[in-house]
C-alpha positions as CSV (number, residue, x, y, z in Angstrom):
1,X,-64.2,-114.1,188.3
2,X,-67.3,-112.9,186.1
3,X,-66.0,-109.8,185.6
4,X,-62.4,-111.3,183.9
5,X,-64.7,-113.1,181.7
6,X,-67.0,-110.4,180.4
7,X,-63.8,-108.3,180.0
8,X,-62.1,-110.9,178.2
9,X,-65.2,-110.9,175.8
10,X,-65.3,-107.4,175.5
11,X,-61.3,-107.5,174.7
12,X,-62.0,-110.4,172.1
13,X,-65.5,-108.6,170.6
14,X,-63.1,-105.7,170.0
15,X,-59.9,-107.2,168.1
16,X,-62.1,-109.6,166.3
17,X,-63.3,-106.2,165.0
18,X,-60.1,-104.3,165.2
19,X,-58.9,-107.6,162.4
20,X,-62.1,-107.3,160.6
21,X,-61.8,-103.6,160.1
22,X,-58.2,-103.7,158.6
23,X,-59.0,-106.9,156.7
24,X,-61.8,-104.3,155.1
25,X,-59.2,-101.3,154.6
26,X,-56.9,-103.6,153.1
27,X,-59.5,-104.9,150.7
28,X,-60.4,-101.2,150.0
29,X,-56.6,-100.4,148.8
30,X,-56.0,-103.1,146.6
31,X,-59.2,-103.5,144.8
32,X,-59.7,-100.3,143.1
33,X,-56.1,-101.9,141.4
34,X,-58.2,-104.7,139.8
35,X,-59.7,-101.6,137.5
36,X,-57.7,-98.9,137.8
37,X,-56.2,-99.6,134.2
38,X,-59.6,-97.8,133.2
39,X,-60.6,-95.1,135.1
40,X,-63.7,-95.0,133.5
41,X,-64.6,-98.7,135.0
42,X,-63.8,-98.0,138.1
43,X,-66.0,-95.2,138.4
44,X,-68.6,-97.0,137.4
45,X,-68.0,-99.8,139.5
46,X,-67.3,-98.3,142.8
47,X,-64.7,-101.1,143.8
48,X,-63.9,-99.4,147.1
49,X,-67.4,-99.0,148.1
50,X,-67.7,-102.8,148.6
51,X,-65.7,-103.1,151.6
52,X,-66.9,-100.0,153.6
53,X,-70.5,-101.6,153.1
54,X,-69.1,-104.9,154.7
55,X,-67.3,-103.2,157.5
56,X,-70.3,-101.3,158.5
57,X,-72.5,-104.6,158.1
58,X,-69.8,-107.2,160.1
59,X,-68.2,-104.7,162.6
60,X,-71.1,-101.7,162.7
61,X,-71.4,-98.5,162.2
62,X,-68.4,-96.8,164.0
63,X,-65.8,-99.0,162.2
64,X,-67.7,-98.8,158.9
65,X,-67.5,-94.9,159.5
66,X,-63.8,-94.9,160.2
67,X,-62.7,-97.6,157.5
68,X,-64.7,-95.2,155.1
69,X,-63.3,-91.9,155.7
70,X,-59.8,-93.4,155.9
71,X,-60.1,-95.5,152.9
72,X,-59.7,-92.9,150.1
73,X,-57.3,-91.1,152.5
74,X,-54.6,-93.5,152.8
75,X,-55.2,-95.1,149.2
76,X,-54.1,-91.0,148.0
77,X,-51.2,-91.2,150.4
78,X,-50.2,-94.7,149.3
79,X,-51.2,-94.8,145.4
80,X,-51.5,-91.1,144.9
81,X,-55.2,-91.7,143.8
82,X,-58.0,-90.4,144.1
83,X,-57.0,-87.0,143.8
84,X,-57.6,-85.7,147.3
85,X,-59.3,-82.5,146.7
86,X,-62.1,-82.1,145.5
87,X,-63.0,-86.3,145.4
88,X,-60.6,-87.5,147.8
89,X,-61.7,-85.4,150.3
90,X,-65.8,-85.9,148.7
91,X,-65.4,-89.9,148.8
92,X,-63.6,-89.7,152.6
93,X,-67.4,-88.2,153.4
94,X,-69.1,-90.2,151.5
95,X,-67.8,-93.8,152.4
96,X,-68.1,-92.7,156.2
97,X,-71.5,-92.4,155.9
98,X,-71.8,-95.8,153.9
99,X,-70.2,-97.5,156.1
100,X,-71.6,-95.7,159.6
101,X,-75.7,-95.9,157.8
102,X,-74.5,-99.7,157.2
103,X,-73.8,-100.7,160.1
104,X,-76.8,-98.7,162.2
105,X,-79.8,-99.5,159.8
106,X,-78.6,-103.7,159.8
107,X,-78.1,-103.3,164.2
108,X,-81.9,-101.6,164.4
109,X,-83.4,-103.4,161.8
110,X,-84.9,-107.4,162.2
111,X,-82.5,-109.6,161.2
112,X,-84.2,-110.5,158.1
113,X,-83.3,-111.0,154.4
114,X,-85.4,-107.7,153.1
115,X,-83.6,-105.4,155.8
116,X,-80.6,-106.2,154.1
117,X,-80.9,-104.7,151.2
118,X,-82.9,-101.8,153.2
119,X,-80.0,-100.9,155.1
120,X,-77.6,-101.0,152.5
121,X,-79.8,-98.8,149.8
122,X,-80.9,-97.0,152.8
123,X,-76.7,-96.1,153.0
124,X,-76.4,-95.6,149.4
125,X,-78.7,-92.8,149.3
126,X,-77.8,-91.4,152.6
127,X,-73.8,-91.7,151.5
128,X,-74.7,-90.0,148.2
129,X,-76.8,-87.1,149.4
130,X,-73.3,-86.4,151.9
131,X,-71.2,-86.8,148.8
132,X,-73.0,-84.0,146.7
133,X,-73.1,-82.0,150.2
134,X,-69.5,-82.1,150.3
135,X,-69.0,-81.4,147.0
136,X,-71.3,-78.3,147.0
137,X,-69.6,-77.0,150.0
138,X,-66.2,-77.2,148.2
139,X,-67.7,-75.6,145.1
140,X,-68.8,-73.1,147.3
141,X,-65.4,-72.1,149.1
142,X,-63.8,-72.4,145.7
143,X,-66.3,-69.9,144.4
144,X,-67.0,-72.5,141.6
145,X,-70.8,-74.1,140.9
146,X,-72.0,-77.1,141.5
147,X,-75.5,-77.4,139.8
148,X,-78.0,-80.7,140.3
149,X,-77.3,-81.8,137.4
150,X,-73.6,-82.3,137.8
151,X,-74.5,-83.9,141.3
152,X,-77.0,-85.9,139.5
153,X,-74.9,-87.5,137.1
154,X,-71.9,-88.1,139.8
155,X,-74.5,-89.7,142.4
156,X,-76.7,-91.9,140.2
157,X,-76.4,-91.5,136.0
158,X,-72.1,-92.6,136.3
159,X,-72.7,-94.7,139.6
160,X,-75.9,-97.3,138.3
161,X,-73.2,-100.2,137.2
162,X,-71.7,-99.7,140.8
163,X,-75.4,-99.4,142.6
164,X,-76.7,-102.6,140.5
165,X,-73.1,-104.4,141.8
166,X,-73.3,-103.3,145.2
167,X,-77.4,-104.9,145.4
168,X,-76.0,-107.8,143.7
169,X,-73.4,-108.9,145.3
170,X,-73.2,-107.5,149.1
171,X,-76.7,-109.0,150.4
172,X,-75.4,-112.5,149.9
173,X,-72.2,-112.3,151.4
174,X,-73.9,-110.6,154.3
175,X,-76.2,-113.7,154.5
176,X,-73.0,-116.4,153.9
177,X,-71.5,-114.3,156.7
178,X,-74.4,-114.4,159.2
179,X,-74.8,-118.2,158.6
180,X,-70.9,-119.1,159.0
181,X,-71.5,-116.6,162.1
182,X,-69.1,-113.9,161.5
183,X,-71.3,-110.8,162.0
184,X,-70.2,-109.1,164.8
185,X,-72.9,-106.2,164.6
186,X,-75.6,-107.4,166.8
């Protein structure tokens, strides 16, 4: 009899994640819409960050790894953008790792205010360092450079609106969702 119930959880655990993880992709393809008028905005805003960040945060970092690398992936197959090679293919990397650093630095960490923002800066950096790794190996195979100071100015000098947005705005609903309980990454 205890064991139906602790699989029952387990089942539950799982498709409340299962729901929250497509809820996230879903949020991931349709946002990017909101600025994709001007290009230019959202790369600086880095719409489609937003949700890997909560994936890895709610669900952990497995689903935050896998709504991250499938994010850019589908959103090419679906609204032909990003390009999928060089960035689609850069950002699948990158977003991975937001979502997967996420998700294992708020699990390890106390559950305290200041770890929130540690964990997610502590993915930012971690995400961008994998996204100019990426892109250096695909330089590389294409026989093409890809100096600092282009990895520089993709990673932080275009990205500081989006890095300013992302520490504005995904600590609090992180906290709004512990308190209503809807964390799942414990």
């Amino acid at each position: 009899m205890k064991h139906n119930a602790e699989m029952n959880a387990r089942r539950s655990a799982i498709l409340k994640k299962l729901t929250y993880s497509a809820v996230c992709l879903a949020i991931a393809m349709l946002l990017p819409l909101l600025t994709g008028q001007i290009p230019q905005v959202g790369n600086a805003l880095c719409p489609m960050h937003i949700p890997v960040f909560l994936c890895g945060f709610i669900c952990g970092w497995p689903w935050g790894a896998v709504v991250g690398f499938i994010s850019p992936l589908l959103r090419y197959l679906i609204f032909g953008m990003p390009p999928i090679f060089p960035q689609g293919i850069s950002m699948a990397f990158e977003l991975a790792a937001y979502g997967a650093i996420a998700g294992m630095m708020y699990k390890l960490l106390p559950k305290k205010i200041p770890y929130i923002y540690v964990s997610l800066i502590s993915a930012m950096v971690v995400g961008r360092l994998v996204w100019g790794a990426v892109n250096f190996v695909i330089a590389g195979l294409g026989s093409t450079a890809f100096p600092f100071s282009a990895f520089f100015a993709g990673a932080v000098g275009n990205a500081v609106p989006g890095i300013i947005l992302h520490i504005v705005l995904i600590p609090p609903i992180i906290i709004a969702l512990r308190k209503a309980k809807l964390i799942l990454n414990q």
